[in-house]
N, C-alpha and C positions, 0 to 999 in steps of 0.2 A: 398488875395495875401500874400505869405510868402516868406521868404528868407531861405536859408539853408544856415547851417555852416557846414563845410567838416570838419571832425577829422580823423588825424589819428595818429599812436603812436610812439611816441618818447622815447621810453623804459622808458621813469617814469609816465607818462600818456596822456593820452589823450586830444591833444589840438587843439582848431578852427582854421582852416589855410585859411579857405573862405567864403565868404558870397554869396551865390547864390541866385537870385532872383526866385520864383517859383511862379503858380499860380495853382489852385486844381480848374478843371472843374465840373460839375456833371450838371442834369436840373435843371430849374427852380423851386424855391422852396425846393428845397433836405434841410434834416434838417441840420443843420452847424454841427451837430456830426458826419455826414460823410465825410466833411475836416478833421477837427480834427482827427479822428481816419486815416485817409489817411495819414496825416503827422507824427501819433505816428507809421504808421509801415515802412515809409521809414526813421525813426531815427533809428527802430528797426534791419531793416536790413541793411542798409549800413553805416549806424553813424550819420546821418544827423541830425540835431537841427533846428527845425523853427522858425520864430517869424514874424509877419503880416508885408508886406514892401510897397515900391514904386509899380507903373504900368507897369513896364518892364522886364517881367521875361524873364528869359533866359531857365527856362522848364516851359511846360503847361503839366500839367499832371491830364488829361481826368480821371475822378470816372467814370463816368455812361453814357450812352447814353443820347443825346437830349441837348447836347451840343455846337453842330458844331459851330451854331450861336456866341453864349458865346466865344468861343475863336478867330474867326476870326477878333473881336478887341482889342485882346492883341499879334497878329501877325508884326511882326518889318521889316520894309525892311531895316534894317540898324547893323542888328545883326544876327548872327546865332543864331538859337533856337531849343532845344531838344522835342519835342512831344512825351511823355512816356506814356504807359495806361498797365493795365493788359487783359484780355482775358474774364473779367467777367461783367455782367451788362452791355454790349454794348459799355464797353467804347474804344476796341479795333474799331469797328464800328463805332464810331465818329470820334476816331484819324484820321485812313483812309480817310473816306471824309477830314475833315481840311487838309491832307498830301495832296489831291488832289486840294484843292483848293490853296493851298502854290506853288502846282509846274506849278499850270497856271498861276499866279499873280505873280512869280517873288521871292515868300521869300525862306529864305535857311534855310532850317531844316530837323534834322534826326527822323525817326520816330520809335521807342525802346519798344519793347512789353515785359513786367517783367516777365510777364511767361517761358520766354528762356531764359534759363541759358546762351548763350553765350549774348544775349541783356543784363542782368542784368552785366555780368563782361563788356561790351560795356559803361552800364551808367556809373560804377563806375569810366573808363578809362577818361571818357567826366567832369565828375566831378574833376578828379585829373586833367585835362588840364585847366579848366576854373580856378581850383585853381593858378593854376601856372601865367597862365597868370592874374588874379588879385592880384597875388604879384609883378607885373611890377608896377601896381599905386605909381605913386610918385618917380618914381624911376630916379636918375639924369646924364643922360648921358654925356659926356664931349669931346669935341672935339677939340682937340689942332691946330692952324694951320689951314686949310680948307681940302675940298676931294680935295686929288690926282686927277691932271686932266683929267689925264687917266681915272678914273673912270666912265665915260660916264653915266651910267646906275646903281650905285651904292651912288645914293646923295638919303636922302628921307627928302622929306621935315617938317619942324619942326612942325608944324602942325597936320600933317597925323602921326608922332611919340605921339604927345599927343592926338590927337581925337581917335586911334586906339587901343594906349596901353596907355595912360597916362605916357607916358617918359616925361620927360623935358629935351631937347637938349640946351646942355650948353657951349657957345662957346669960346675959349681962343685962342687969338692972342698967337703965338710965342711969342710977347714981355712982356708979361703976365705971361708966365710961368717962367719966371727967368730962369740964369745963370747955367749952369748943372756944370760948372767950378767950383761953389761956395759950392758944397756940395760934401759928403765926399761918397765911395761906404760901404755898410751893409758887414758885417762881414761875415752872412748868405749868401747873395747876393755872392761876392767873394768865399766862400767854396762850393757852387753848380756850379761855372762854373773853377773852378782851371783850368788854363790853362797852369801854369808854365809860362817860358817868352816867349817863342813863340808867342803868342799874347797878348797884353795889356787890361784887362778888364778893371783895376780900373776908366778908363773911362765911357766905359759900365756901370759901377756901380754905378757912379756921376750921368749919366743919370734915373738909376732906381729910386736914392733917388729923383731926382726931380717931378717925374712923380708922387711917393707917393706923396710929400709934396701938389702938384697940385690937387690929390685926396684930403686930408686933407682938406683945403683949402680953395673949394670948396665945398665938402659935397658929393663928387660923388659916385658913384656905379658903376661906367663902365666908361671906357675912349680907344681913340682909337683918334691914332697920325698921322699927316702928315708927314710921317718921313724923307722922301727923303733930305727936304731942309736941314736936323737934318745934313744930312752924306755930304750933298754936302756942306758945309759951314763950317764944324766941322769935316769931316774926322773922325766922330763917329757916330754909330747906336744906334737904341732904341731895336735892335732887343731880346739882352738879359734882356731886362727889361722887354719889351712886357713880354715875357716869363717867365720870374719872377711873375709877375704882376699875371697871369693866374694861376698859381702857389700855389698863396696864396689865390684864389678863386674870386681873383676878374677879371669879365671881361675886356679884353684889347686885341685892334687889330689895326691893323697899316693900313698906305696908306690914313686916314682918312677916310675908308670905311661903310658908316652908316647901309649900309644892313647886314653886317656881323657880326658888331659889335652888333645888334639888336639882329640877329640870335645868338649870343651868349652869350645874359645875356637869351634869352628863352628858350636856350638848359638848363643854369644852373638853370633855375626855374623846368623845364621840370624831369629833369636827374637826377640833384644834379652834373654835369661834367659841365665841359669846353672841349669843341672840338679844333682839330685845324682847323686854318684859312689856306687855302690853293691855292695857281692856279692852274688851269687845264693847262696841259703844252703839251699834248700829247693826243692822241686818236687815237685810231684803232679798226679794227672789234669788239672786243668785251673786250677791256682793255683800261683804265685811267689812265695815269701817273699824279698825284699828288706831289705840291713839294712850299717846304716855308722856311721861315729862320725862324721864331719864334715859332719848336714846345713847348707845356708846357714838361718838361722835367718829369713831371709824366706821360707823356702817351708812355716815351721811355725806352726801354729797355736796351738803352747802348744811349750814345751820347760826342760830344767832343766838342771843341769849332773851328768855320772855319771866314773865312772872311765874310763880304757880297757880294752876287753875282753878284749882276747888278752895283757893283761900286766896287769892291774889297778893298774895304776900312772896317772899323771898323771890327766888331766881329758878327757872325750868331750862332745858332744852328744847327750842323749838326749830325742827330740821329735817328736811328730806330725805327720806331713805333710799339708798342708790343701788335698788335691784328692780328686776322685770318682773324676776316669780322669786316666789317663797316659799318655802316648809313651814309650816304652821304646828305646836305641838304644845301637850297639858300632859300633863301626871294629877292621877287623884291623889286621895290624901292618905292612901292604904298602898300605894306602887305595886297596884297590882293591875291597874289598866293605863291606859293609854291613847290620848285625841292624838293621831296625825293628818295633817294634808296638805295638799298642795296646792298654789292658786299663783293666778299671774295679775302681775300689780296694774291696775288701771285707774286714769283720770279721775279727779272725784270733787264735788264742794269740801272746801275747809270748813270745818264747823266751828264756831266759836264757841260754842258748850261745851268743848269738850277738852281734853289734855290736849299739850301742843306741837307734840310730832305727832301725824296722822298718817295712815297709807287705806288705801283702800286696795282690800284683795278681788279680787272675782274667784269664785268654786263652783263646782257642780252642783247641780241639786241635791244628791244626796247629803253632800258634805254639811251644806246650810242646814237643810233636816236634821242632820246629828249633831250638832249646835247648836238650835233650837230645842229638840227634843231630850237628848244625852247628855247635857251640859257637864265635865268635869267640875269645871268652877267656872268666873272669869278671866284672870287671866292667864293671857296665851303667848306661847316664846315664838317666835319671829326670826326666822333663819333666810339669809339669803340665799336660791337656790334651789336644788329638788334633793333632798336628802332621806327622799321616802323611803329607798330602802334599809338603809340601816335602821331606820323610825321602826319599821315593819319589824327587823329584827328584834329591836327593842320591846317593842311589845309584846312578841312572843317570850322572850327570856322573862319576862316580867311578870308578864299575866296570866 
């Protein structure tokens, strides 16, 4: 059993970003210099580092025929797992069977033969995901307030956040996070959303330093606020914070929505982005209207400051999204499926019922179908670009 470190380069050199658990098949007896040299040439060709590990690998990667046996007990029903082999010495012929016995019993795994160049650019994508999501370990979520009630289908439990991805959901009563009164708006903060007097940020602003300090604080790495009681009690939003917040890299989404919020610290392990958080407001034959108050003001192209819309009170973002197409994506509230798709952004009416960055996507038919009909929940992250396949990936590891 070995484990692999994933490297890749960070323009001064080459550093370990994961440790992947692996196991080297071959038959009985095979002499140990045919591991060995197995793992000197997947360091060779994809960067990969071994050193001997735990029982639960996340790739079995078949040497030779006469193995099937051998690896039917390092098979996980509780994990996805990569089955990789090359084309020589039968060990593609062993993968196969193990692949057939994996999909009568239930386990979930992909089967990658290194002789095809599109398999080989396929492991190295499975490896950049597994890395991502083992940079989630340890990682400290925080949520202000509880889920928005409305969120029916958008709570996940804290448990299922730590056995799945090792998050630790971290919970702060309102009375907890302190007085937003009591603290001053960032300088920065105020020069990114100038609104003249028209509307009052400095509020807004009080709000952002508090949410930092809260992060501080705490020790957190993502937060995501109940914001409603924020506006309905205060007559001020989190909404230009949120957005701040996103801004400076760090995950933050409102409504106290835990699936979203999820989805967007693995967008940022994923990507190196922050998406926005969005509703589905709209749907028709084959186009999405999309629409939020807190886009990050780096993914727009022009933007100003508006009220919020479901109370007309405090301060929103209302602004252009500056992409053509998009990746579209939801996590339920169990992470164990997964919405993705793609669509390309087209012309639309502004609605004024609605939150005040909008984008309208266009999809295929099927995609609207399964949005209509499969709804995760509603809301959905909002990535610039086509980021399907790794999406694709992710939902297999996932689900």
């Amino acid at each position: 059993m070995f484990i692999l470190f994933y490297y890749f380069y960070n323009q001064i050199n080459f550093i370990p970003v994961s440790k992947i658990p692996i196991k080297t098949l071959a038959y009985a007896g095979a002499p140990e210099r045919l591991h060995n040299d197995a793992i000197d040439i997947l360091k060779l060709k994809y960067g990969l580092e071994a050193e001997i590990s735990s029982d639960r690998p996340r790739i079995l990667y078949f040497l030779t025929g006469g193995s099937e046996a051998e690896a039917t007990k390092f098979l996980k029903q509780e994990r996805f797992q990569l089955l990789v082999s090359s084309g020589k010495t039968n060990a593609l012929a062993s993968a196969m069977e193990v692949k057939a016995y994996s999909n009568q019993h239930g386990f979930r795994n992909v089967l990658l033969c290194l002789d095809d160049d599109k398999d080989k650019q396929l492991f190295e994508k499975y490896i950049s995901v597994f890395s991502a999501l083992d940079r989630l370990q340890g990682k400290r979520l925080g949520l202000i307030g509880e889920v928005s009630a409305w969120l029916v289908a958008s709570s996940i439990d804290a448990n299922i956040l730590k056995d799945k991805l090792d998050i630790e959901l971290v919970r702060i009563p309102w009375e907890d996070a302190g007085d937003y009164r009591k603290f001053g708006a960032d300088k920065d903060f105020m020069e990114c959303y100038h609104a003249g007097r028209q509307y009052n940020i400095e509020d807004a602003g009080r709000v952002n330093s508090m949410l930092k300090k809260v992060i501080e604080d705490h020790d957190l790495d993502a937060i995501t606020v109940e914001c409603f009681s924020l506006v309905q009690e205060n007559s001020v939003t989190a909404c230009l914070g949120l957005s701040f917040l996103n801004d400076l890299g760090i995950p933050a989404g409102c409504e106290g929505d835990l699936c979203s919020i999820t989805a967007l610290m693995i967008a940022k392990e994923l990507t190196g982005e922050l998406p926005w958080m969005a509703n589905v407001v709209g749907i028709n034959a084959n186009e999405v209207l999309f629409a939020h108050c807190t886009a990050p003001t780096s993914m727009l192209s022009e933007y100003h400051v508006n009220t919020h819309f479901e109370t007309g009170k405090g301060t929103a973002v209302h602004g252009r999204i500056k992409a053509r197409d998009v990746s579209v994506f939801r996590l339920n509230n169990t992470l164990d499926k997964v919405f993705y798709a793609h669509g390309e952004v087209v012309d639309g009416i502004y609605e004024k019922n609605a939150c005040r960055t909008q984008l309208h996507v266009e999809f295929d038919e099927e995609v609207i179908r399964e949005l209509k009909n499969n709804p995760l929940g509603n809301h959905h992250l909002v990535l610039p670009g086509n980021h399907m396949e790794v999406l694709s990936i992710l939902a297999n590891i996932l689900g």
